[in-house]
C-alpha atoms as one frame of an Amber mdcrd trajectory, in Angstrom:
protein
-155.609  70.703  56.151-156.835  70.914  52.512-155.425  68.017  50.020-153.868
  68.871  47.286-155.683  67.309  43.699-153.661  65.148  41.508-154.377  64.831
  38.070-154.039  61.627  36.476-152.472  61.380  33.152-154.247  61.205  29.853
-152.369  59.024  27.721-154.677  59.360  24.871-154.453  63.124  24.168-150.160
  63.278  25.171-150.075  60.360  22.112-151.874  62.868  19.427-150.111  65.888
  20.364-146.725  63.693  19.991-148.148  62.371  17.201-148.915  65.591  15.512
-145.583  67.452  16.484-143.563  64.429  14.507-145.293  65.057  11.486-145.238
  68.640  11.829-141.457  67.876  12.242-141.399  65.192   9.148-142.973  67.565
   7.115-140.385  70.321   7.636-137.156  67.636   7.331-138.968  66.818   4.062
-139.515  70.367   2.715-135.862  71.690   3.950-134.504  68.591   2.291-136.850
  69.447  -1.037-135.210  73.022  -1.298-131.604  71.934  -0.790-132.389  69.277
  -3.666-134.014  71.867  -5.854-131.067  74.412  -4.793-128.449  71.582  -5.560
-130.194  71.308  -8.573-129.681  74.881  -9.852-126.012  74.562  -9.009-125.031
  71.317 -10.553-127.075  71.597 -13.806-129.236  74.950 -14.251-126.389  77.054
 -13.215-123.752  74.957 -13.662-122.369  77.192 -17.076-122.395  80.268 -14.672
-120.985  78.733 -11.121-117.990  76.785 -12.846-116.887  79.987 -14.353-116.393
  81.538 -11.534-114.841  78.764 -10.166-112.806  79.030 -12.863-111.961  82.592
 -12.108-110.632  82.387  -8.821-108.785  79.037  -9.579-107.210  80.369 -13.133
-105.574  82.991 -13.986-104.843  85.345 -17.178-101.213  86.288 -16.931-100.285
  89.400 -19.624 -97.002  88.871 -21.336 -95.631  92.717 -22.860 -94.395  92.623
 -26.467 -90.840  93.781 -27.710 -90.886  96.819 -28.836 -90.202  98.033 -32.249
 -87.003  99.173 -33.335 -86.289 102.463 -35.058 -83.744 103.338 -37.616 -82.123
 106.260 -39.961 -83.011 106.156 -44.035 -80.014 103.834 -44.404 -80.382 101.853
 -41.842 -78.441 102.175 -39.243 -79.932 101.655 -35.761 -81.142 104.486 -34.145
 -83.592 103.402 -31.074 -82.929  99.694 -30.117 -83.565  97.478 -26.810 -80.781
  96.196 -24.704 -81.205  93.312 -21.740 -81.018  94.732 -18.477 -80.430  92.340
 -15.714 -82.337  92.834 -12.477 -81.753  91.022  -8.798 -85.000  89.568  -7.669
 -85.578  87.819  -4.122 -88.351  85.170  -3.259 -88.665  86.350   0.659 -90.376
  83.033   1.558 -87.228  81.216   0.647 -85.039  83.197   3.004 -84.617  82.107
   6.296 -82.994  84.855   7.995 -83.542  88.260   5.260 -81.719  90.721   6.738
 -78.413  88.758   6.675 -79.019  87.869   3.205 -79.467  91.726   2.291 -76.568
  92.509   3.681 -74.185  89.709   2.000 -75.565  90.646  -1.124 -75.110  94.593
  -0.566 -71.543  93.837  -0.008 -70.974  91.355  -2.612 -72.316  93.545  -4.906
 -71.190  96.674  -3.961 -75.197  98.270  -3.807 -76.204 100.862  -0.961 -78.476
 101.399   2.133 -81.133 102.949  -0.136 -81.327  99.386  -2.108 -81.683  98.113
   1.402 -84.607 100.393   2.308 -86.534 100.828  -1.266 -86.437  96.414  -0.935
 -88.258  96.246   2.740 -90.673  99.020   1.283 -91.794  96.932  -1.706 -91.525
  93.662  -0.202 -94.610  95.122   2.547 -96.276  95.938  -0.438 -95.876  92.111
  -1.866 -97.110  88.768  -0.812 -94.058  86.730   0.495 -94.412  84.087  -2.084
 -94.040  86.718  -5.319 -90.583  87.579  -6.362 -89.304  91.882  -5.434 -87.022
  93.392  -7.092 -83.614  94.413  -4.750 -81.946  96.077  -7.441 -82.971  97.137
 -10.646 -79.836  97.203 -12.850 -77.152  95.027 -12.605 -73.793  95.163 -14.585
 -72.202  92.868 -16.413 -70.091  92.281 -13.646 -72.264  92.227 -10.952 -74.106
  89.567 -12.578 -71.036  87.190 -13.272 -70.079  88.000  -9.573 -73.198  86.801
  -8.773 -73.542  84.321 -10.461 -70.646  82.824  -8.952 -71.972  82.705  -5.701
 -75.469  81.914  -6.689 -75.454  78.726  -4.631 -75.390  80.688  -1.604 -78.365
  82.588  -2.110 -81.700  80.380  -2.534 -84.561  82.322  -3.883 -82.206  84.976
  -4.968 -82.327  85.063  -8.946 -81.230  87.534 -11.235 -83.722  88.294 -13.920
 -83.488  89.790 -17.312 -85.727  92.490 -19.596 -85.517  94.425 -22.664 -85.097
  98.229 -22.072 -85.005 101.096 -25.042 -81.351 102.220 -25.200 -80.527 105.542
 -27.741 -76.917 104.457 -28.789 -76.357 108.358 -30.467 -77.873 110.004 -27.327
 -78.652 113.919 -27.142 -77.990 113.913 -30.624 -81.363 112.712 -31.716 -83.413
 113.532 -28.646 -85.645 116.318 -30.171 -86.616 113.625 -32.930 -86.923 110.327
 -31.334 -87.837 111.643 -28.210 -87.928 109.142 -25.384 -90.123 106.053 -23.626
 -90.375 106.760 -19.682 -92.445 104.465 -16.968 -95.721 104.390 -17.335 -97.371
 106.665 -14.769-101.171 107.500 -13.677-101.985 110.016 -16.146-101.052 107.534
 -18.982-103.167 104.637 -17.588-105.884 107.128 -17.412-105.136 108.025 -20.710
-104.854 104.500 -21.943-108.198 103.418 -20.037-110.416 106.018 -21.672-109.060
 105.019 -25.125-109.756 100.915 -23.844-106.056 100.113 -24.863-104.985  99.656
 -21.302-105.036  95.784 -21.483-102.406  95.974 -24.113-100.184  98.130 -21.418
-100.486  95.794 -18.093 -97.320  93.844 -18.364 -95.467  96.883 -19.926 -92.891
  99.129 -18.055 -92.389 102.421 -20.898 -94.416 104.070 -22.884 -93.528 106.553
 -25.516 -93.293 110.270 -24.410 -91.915 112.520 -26.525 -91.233 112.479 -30.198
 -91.392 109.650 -32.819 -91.091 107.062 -29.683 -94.816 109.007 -28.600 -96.257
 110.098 -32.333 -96.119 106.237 -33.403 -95.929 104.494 -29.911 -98.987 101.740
 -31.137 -97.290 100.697 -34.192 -93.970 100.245 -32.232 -95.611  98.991 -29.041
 -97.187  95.872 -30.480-100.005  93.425 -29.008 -99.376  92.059 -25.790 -99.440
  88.233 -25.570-100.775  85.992 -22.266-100.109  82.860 -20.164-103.382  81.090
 -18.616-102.493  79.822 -15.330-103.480  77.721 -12.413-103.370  79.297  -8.906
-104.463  78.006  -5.547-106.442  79.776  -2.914-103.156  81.555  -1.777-102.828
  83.153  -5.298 -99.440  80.908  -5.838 -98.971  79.564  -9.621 -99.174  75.789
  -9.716 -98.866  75.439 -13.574 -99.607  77.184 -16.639-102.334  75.615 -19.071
-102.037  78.099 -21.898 -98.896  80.738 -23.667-100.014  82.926 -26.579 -97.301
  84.662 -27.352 -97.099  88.370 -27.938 -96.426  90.278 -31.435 -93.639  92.616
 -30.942 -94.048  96.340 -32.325 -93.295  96.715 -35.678 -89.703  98.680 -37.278
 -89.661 102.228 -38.474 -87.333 103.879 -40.594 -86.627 107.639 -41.257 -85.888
 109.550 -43.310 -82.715 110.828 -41.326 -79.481 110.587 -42.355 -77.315 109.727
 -39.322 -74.697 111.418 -41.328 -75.644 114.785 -41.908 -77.491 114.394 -38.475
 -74.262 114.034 -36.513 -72.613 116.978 -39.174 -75.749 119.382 -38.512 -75.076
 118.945 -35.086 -70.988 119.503 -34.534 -72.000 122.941 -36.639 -73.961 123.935
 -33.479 -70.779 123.424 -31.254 -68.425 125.390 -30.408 -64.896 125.541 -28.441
 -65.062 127.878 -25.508 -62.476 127.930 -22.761 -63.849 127.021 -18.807 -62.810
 129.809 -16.738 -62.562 127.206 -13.933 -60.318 124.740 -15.253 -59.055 126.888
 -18.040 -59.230 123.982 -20.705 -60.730 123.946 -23.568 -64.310 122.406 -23.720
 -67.322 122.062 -26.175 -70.048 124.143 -25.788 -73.778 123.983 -27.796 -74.920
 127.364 -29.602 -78.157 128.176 -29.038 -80.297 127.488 -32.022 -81.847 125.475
 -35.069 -81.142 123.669 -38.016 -83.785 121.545 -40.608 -82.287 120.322 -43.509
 -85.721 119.237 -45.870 -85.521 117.595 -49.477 -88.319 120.015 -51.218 -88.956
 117.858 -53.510 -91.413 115.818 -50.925 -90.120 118.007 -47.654 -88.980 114.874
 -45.872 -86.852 115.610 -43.441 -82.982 114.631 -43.667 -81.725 116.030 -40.396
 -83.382 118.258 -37.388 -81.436 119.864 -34.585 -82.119 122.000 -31.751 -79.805
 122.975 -29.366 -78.871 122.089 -26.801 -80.427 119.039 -26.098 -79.765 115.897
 -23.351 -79.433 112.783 -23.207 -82.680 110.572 -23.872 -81.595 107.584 -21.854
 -82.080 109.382 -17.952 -85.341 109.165 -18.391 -86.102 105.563 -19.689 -85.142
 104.228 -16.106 -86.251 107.191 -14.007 -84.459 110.368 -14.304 -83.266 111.351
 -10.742 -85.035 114.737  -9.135 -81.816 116.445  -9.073 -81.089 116.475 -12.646
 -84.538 116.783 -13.904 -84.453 120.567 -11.875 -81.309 121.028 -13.145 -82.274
 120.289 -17.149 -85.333 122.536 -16.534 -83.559 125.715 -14.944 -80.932 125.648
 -17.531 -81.193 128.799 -19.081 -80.393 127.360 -22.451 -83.739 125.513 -22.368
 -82.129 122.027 -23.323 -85.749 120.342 -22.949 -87.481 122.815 -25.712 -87.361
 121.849 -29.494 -86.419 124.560 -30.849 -87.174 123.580 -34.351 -90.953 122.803
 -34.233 -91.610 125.186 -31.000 -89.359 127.690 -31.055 -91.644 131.080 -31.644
 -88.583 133.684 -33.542 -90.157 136.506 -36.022 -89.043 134.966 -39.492 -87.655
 138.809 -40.236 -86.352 139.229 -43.839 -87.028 135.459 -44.858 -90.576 136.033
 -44.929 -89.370 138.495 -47.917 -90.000 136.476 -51.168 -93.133 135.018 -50.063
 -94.201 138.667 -49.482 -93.333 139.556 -52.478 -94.768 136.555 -54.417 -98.373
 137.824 -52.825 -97.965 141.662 -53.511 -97.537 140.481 -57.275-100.493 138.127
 -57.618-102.428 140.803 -55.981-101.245 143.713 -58.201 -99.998 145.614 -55.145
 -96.765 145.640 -56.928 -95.470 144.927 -60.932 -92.138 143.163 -61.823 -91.198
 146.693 -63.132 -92.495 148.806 -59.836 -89.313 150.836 -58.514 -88.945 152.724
 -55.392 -86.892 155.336 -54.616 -85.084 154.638 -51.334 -83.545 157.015 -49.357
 -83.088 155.152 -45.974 -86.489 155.440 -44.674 -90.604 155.558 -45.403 -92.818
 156.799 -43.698 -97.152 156.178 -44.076 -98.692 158.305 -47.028-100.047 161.640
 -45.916 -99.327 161.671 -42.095 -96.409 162.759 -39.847 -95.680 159.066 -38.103
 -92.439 158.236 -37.355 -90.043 157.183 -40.096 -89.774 154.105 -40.799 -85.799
 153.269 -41.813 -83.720 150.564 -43.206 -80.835 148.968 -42.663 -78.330 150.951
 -44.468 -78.379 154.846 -43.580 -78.808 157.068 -46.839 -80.527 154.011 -48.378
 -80.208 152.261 -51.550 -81.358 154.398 -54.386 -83.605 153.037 -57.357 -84.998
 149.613 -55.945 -86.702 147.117 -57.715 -88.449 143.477 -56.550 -84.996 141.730
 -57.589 -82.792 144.178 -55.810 -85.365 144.571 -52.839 -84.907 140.734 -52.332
 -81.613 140.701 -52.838 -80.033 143.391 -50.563 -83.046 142.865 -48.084 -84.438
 146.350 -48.222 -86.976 147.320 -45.773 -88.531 150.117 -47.378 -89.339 148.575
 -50.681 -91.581 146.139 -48.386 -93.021 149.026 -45.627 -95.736 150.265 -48.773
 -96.056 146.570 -49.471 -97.366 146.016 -46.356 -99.211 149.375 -45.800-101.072
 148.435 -49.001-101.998 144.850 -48.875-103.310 145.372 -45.387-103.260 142.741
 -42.463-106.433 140.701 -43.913-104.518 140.113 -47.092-100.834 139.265 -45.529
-102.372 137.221 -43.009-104.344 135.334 -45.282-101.929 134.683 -48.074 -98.955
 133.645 -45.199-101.236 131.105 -43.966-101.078 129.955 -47.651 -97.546 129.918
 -47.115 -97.964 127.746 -43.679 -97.024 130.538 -41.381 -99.632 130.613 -38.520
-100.817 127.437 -38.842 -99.311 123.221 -37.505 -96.149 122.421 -39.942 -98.264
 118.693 -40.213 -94.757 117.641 -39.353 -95.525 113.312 -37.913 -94.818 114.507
 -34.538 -97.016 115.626 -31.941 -94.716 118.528 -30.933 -95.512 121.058 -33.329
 -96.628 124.650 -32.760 -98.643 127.084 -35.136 -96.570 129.963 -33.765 -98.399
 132.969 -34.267 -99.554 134.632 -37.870-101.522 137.769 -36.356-104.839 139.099
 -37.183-107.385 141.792 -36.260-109.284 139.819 -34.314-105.919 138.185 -32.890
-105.290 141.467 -31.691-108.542 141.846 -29.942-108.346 138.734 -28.212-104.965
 138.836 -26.551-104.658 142.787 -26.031-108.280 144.234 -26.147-107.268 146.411
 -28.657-108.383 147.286 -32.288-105.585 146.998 -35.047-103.422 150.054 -36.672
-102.132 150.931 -39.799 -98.580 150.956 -37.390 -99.499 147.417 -36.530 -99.518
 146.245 -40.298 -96.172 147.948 -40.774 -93.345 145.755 -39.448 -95.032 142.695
 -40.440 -93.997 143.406 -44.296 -90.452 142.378 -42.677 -91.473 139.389 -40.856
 -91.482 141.540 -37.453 -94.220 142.826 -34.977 -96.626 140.527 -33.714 -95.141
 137.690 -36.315 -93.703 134.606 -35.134 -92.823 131.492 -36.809 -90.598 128.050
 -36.179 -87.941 127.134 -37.934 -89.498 124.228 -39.759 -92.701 126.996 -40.617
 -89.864 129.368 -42.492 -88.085 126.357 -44.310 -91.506 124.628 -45.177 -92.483
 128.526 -46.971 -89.220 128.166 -48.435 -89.925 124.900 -50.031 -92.992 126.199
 -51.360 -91.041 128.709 -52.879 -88.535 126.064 -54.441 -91.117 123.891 -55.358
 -92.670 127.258 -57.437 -96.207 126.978 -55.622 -96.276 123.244 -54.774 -97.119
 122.634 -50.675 -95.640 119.496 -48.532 -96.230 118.745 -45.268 -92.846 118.128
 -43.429 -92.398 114.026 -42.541 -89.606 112.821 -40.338 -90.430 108.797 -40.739
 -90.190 107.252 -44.079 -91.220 103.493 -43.984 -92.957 101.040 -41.726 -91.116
  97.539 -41.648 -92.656  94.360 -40.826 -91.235  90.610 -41.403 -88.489  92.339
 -43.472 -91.015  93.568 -45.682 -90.953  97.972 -45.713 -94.297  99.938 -45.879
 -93.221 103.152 -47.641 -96.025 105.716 -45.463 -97.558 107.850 -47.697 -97.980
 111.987 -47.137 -99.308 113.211 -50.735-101.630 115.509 -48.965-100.078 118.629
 -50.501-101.519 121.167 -52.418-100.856 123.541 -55.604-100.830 127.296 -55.098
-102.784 127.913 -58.620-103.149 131.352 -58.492-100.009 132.322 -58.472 -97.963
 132.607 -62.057 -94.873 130.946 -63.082 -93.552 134.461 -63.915 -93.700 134.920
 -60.027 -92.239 131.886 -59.036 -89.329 132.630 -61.199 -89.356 136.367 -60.026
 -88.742 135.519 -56.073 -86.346 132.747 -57.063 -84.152 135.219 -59.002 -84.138
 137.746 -56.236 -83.150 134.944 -53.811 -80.290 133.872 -56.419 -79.189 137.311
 -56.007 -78.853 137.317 -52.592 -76.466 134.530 -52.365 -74.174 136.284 -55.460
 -74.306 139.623 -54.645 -76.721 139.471 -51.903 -76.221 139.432 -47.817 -75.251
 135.818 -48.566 -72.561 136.452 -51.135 -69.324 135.832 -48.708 -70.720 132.746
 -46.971 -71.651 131.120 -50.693 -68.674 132.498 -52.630 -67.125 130.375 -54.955
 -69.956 127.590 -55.112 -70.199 124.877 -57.809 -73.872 124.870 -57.859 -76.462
 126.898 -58.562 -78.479 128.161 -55.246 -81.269 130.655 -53.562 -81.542 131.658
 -50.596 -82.672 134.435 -48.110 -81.208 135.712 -44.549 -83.351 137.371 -41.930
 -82.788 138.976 -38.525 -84.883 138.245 -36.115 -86.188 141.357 -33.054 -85.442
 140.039 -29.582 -86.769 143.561 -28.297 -87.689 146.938 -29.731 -85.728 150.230
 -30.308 -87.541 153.873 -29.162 -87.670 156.034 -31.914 -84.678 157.613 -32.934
 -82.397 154.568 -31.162 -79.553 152.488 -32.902 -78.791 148.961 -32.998 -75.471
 148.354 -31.789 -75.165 144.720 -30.949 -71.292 145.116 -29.924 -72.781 147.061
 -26.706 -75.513 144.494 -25.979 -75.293 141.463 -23.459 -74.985 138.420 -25.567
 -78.789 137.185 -25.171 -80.212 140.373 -26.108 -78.764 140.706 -29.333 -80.807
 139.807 -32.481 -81.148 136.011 -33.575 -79.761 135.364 -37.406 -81.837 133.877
 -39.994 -80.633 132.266 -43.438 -82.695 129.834 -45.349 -81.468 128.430 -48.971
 -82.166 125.565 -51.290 -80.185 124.189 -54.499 -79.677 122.970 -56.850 -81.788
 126.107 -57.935 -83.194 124.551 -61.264 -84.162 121.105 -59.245 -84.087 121.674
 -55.831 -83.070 118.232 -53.821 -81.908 120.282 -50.788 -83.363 122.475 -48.238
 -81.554 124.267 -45.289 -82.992 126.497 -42.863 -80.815 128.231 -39.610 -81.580
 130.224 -36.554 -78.852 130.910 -34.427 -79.969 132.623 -31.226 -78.417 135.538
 -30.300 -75.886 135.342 -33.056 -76.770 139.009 -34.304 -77.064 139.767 -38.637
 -78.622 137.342 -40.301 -75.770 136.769 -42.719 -74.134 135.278 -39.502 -76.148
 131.594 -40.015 -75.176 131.395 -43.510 -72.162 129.806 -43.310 -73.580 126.695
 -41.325 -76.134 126.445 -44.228 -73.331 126.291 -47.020 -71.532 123.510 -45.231
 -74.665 121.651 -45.233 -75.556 122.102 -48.502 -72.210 121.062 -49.366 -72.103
 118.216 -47.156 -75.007 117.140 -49.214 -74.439 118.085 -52.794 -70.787 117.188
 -53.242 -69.701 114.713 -50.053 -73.294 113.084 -49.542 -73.680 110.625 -47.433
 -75.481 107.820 -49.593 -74.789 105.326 -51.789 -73.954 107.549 -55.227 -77.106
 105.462 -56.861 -79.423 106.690 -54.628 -80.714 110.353 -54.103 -81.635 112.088
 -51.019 -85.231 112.217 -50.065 -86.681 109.547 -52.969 -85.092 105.818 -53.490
 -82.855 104.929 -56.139 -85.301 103.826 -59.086
């Protein structure tokens, strides 16, 4: 049997290695313990600047207060665009034992719907229990004082109150003030690439359309903020801080209510519903811009038909948002700055101003006319006028004056398209009004290499033709014909059209300035006083002489007809036989006092055939102006009283 060996114990060498392994182990507790000093260190006092602000950060918050907005109103101030409290039911679901029996007390106290019901729960998964949701966004005066009543019934159930833009003359003033809607995506996008979002967190609407979008930062104002104290939970536990915001500053127009509210009955008219077989109100299609020429402000702008502003600052429903866009009246379009019409026969006397500065034509050049002209030398089709047999010895007075196409056919044929084009764009045809709002189309003043662009296609002597009576490839907007017009009052002097007037701000008004006009030097007084004659003519013995008979002032003025489609050679016009929407629109622009022109008016009724056939709804304006005005007998339209 083999023993097994025992080892005895040596004390001496176990005592080093113990001895060794505790220092080993001091000399780690004492190096951990000298980083977590040197790292407390760096916290407390190297990086103490940088740690307690974001300590700060998540313990206080910046809370964005949205500023009033600014109010808008007419040239004698009356309030136009203002902001009414709305009163909106907010619940606290954290203070609400049992929410579903609370909901339904409140649906039938108030008299609200399942869809309040259902929008609520949505929102309130979408919100932390402690924050306030919104059950119903507009309450009534009633429903609040019933409410309020039974307040006591409802904790964390609190009815809350906002400003909201409210357009007390509605449709009437749409296609000028436009509207403020919600702010969606594409705006905060918008907003974030211009950095001007952090003025636009705590605010709902934002200026779409109109003056409300052409001037929405100097109506907006600066947002303001509260600096408050949350816990970890995000819950406010006081507020250390309140700068308050700067509400949007005032604007006034240069708009007379008035003559707005006048313009727009013209453009109504009484029409019997084959369903009820009552009588009811219905909107022509069509136009009206009353300017003063002397600085081309604008005194009143319709288009019709229009809608009512105010469905959209809440939300417009989906329904009748597809019902104002396929209404084939076009309610949504302004008419005024967008609408494309060919200016026909208006275009006339600023023709005729550029064929004399050119030479193309003499105050003493005469025409024969015997119905129809036809291009020098060839065998093209015949070119006719409006009156079969024609009008005998013409001159630029009487060519103006009884609107005769033929006396401006060899006008056309010999200034060429390079020349028109470039002496209408002198005139503003083809090119923005200027007018201060963002809707505003150049229409279209064509061009060779117009043509060549849109149809592939080189341009004819056929093409230059019609354009000598503002037809063809020629469009313009009713604010482009009356702005030509005024240049023609104004006997070479160019304005750009301005709807607002004044900036106001602690009571104190900012007239805005728009001097950038310019002179049309090359062009004689001779001329000037030529084309003014002619267009006196017109409204004395003219097309215009029935619809301005017996006038106590002295006025000019010029109707036009405008194409909706083309004839084939040899075809007559017979608007009688045509459906109503393919019949021609009418034209008729004037100003007066002729000597001193304080009043411009400018008409397109769609569809409503001769030219001649606006006039009317120009004299009542001009008379509505001239000898009932609106303003205090002191003052004068377009310019203060001195």
């Amino acid at each position: 049997m083999i023993k097994k060996r025992i080892e005895i114990p040596n004390h001496q060498a176990e005592l080093a290695l113990f001895s060794r392994r505790t220092a080993a182990s001091f000399f780690m507790i004492l190096l951990m313990t000298a980083a977590l000093l040197v790292n407390l260190y760096h916290l407390q006092v190297s990086g103490y600047q940088r740690y307690s602000g974001r300590a700060n950060n998540n313990r206080i918050k910046i809370v964005p207060i949205a500023p009033n907005r600014g109010l808008i109103y007419d040239r004698n101030g009356v309030l136009l665009a203002k902001n009414v409290p709305i009163y909106s039911l907010e619940i606290i679901p954290e203070k609400i034992k049992d929410i579903e029996s609370t909901l339904i007390k409140l649906k039938n106290l108030l008299g609200l719907s399942d869809n309040d019901i259902i929008e609520f729960k949505q929102s309130m998964k979408q919100t932390r229990h402690f924050k306030s949701v919104t059950f119903t966004a507009q309450l009534t005066e009633k429903q609040v004082a019933m409410f309020t009543v039974h307040q006591h019934q409802f904790p964390g159930v609190f009815v809350d109150a906002f400003l909201e833009r409210y357009y007390p003359y509605k449709e009437n003033l749409t296609h000028i003030l436009g509207y403020v809607a919600k702010i969606n995506d594409r705006d905060i996008n918008r907003l974030k690439q211009q950095h001007k979002y952090k003025q636009y967190k705590a605010t709902r609407t934002i200026g779409k359309l109109g003056i409300e979008r052409s001037y929405e930062e100097i109506l907006h104002g600066q947002s303001g903020f509260a600096k408050v104290e949350v816990n970890s939970q995000g819950r406010v536990i006081r507020t250390l801080e309140t700068v308050p915001p700067i509400p949007g500053k005032d604007i006034k127009l240069n708009i007379d209510i008035n003559l707005q509210l006048y313009a727009n009955k013209l453009l109504t008219e009484k029409k019997i519903d084959p369903a009820t077989g009552k009588s009811i109100l219905k909107h022509k299609r069509g136009a009206l811009v009353v300017l003063d020429p002397r600085d081309d402000s604008i005194l009143a702008m319709v288009s019709s038909p229009s809608y009512d502003p105010n469905w959209f600052v809440h939300g417009i429903s989906s329904a009748r948002y597809k019902a104002l866009l396929s209404d084939p009246d076009k309610p949504l379009f302004n008419r005024v700055t967008l609408g494309a019409y060919s200016p026909g026969s208006t275009a006339k006397p600023m023709i005729a101003a550029a064929a004399l500065t050119e030479g193309v034509i003499t105050p003493g050049t005469t025409r024969n006319d015997s119905g129809w002209w036809r291009i020098p030398n060839t065998k093209s089709r015949k070119w006719r006028d409006d009156v079969r047999g024609g009008f005998g010895e013409v001159n630029i007075y009487k060519a103006i004056e009884k609107s005769v196409n033929t006396y401006f056919y060899p006008i056309a044929f010999d200034m060429g398209i390079d020349r028109l084009s470039v002496w209408m764009n002198k005139f503003g045809y083809g090119l923005p009004s200027g007018i201060d709002i963002k809707e505003d189309s150049r229409a279209n003043m064509p061009t060779r290499e117009w043509k060549r662009v849109h149809y592939h296609q080189s341009w004819y002597q056929g093409d230059t033709i019609p354009i000598g009576i503002g037809q063809g490839y020629w469009t313009a907007t009713p604010l482009q014909i009356a702005k030509a017009t005024s240049v023609i009052a104004n006997k070479g002097l160019v304005h750009r059209p301005h709807i607002v007037r004044s900036i106001v701000e602690n009571d104190v008004e900012t007239d805005v300035a728009f001097n950038d006009f310019s002179k049309m030097g090359s062009v004689k007084q001779e001329t000037w006083n030529i084309v003014q004659e002619g267009m006196r003519r017109v409204l004395v013995t003219g097309t215009g002489r029935q619809a301005f008979s017996h006038i106590s002032y002295d006025a000019a003025g010029k109707s036009g007809t405008s194409q909706v489609f083309g004839l084939d050679h040899g075809e007559n016009y017979n608007a009688e036989e045509l459906t109503e929407r393919l019949r021609d629109h009418a034209l008729f622009t004037a100003f007066a006092p002729l000597k001193s022109p304080k009043v411009l008016v400018t008409a397109v009724l769609e569809n409503g055939g001769w030219g001649r056939r606006a006039a009317p709804m120009v004299r009542k304006i001009m008379d509505y102006v001239l000898i009932k005005p609106t303003l205090d007998p002191q003052s004068t339209l377009g310019h203060k009283a001195s």
